[in-house]
Rosetta silent file (secondary structure, phi, psi, omega in degrees, C-alpha in Angstrom):
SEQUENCE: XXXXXXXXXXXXXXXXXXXXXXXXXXXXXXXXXXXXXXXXXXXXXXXXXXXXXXXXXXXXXXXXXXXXXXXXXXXXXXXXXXX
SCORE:     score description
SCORE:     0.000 S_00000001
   1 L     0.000  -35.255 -176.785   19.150  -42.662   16.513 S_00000001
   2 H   -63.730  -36.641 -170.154   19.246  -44.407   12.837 S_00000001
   3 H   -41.286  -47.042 -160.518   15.327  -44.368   12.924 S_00000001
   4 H   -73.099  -29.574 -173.918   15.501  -40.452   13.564 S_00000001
   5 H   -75.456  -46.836 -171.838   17.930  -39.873   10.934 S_00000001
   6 H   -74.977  -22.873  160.325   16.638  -42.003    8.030 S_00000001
   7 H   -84.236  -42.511  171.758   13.261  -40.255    8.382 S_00000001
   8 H   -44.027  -48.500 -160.939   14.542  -36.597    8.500 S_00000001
   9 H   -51.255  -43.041 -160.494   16.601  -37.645    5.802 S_00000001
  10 H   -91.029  -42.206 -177.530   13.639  -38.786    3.498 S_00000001
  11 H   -40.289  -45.118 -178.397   11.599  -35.581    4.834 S_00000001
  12 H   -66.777  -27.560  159.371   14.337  -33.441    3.537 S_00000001
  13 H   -51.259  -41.420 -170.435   14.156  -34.972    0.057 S_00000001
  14 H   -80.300  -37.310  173.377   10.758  -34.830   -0.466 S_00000001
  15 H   -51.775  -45.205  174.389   10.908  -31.113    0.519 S_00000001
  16 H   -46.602  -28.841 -127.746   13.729  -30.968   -1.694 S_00000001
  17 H  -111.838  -68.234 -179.058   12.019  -33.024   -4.415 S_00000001
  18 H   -45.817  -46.183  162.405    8.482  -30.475   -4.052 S_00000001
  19 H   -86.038   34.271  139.508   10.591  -26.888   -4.254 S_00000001
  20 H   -92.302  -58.491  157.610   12.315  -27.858   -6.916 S_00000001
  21 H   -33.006  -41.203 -171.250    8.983  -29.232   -8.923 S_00000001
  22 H   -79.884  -30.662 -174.492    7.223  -26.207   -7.549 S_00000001
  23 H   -63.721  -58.121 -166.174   10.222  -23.964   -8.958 S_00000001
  24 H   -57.143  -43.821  170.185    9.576  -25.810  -12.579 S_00000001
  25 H   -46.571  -67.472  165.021    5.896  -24.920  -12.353 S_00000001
  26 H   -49.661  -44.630 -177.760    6.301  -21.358  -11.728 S_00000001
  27 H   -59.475  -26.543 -160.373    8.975  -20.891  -14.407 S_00000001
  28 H   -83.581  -33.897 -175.474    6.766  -22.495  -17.129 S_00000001
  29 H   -55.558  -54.164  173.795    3.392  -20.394  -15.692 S_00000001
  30 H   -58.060  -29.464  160.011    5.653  -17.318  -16.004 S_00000001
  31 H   -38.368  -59.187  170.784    6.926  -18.307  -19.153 S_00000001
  32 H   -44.247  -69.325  172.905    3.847  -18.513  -20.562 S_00000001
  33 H   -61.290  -54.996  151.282    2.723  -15.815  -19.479 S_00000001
  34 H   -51.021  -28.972  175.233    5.645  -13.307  -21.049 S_00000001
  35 H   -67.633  -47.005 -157.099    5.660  -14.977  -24.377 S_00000001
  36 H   -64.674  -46.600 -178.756    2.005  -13.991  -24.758 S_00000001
  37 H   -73.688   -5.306 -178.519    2.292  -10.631  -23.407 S_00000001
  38 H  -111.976   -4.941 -157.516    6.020   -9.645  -25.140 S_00000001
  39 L   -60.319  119.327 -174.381    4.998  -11.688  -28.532 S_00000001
  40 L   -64.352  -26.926  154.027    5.407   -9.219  -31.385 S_00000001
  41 L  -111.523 -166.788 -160.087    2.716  -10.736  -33.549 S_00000001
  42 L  -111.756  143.148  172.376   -0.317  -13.231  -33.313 S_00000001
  43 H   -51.641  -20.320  169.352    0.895  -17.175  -34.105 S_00000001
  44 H   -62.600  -48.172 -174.602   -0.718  -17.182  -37.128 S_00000001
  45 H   -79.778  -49.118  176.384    1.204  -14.441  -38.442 S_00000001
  46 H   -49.009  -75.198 -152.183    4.971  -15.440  -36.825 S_00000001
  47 H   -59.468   22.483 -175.982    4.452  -19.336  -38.735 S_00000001
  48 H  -114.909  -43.526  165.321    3.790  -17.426  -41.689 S_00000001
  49 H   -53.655  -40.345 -177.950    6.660  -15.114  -41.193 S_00000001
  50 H   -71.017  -46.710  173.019    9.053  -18.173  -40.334 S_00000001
  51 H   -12.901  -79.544  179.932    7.660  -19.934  -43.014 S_00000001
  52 H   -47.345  -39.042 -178.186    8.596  -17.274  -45.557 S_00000001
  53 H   -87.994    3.632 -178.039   12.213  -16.952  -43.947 S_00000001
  54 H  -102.718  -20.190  171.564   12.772  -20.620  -43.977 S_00000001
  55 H  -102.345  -18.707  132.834   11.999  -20.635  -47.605 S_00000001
  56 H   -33.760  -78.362  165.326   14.032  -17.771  -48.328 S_00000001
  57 H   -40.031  -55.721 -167.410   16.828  -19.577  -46.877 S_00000001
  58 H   -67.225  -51.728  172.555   16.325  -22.510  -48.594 S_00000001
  59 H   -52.444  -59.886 -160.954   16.212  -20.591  -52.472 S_00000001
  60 H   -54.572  -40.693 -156.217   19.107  -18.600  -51.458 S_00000001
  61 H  -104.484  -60.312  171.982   21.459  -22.339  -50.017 S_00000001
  62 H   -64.346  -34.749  161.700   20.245  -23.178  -53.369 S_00000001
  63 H   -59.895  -58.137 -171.105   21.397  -20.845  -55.783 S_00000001
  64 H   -55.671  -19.173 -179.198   24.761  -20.737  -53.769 S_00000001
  65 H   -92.992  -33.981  175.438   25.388  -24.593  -54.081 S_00000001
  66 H   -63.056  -28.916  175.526   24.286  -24.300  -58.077 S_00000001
  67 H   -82.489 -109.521 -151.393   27.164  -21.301  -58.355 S_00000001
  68 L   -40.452  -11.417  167.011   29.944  -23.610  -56.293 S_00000001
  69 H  -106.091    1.580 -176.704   28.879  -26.319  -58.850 S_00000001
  70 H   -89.132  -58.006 -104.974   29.083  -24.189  -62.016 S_00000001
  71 H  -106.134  -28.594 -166.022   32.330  -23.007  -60.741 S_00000001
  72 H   -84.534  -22.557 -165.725   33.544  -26.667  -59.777 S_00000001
  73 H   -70.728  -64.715  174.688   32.314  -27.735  -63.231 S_00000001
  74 H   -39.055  -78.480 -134.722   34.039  -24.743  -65.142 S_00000001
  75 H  -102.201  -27.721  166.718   37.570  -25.570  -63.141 S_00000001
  76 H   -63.752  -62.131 -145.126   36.662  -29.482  -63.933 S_00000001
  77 H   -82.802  -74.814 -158.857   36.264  -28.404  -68.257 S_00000001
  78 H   -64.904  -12.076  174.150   39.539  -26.113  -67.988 S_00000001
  79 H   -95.911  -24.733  158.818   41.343  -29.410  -66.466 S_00000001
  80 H   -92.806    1.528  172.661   40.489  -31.327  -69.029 S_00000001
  81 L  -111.458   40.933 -175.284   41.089  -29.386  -71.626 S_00000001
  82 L  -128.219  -33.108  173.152   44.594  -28.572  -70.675 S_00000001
  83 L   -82.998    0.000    0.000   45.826  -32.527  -70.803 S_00000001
């Protein structure tokens, strides 16, 4: 009876072990396959597009930390000229 057990046991794993791998395959084929077919542009054109908004971002996080430093500077200068 242990024999019979301890091999079902490992059968059911490996079945276990194979749909779940086989599950991972199909999601990634299918994956694949919708980004290409829903993608609003060509890859060339999105990294050019992120590109642009990632450097966008970045001028923009700069200007805003140079205004919170005029402003800290400005509120530093009125504190010392008040003592």
């Amino acid at each position: 009876m242990s024999y019979y057990s301890r091999n079902y046991h490992n059968k059911q794993q490996d079945t276990t072990l194979v749909g779940f791998l086989l599950g991972c395959l199909t999601g990634l084929v299918l994956g694949t396959i919708l980004g290409v077919l829903v993608a609003p542009h060509r890859g060339d054109i999105t990294r050019r597009k992120i590109a642009h908004k990632a450097e966008t971002t970045k001028d923009n996080m700069v200007e805003a930390m140079e205004g919170q430093l005029e402003i800290l500077r400005d509120k530093g200068d009125r504190n010392g000229d008040t003592e």
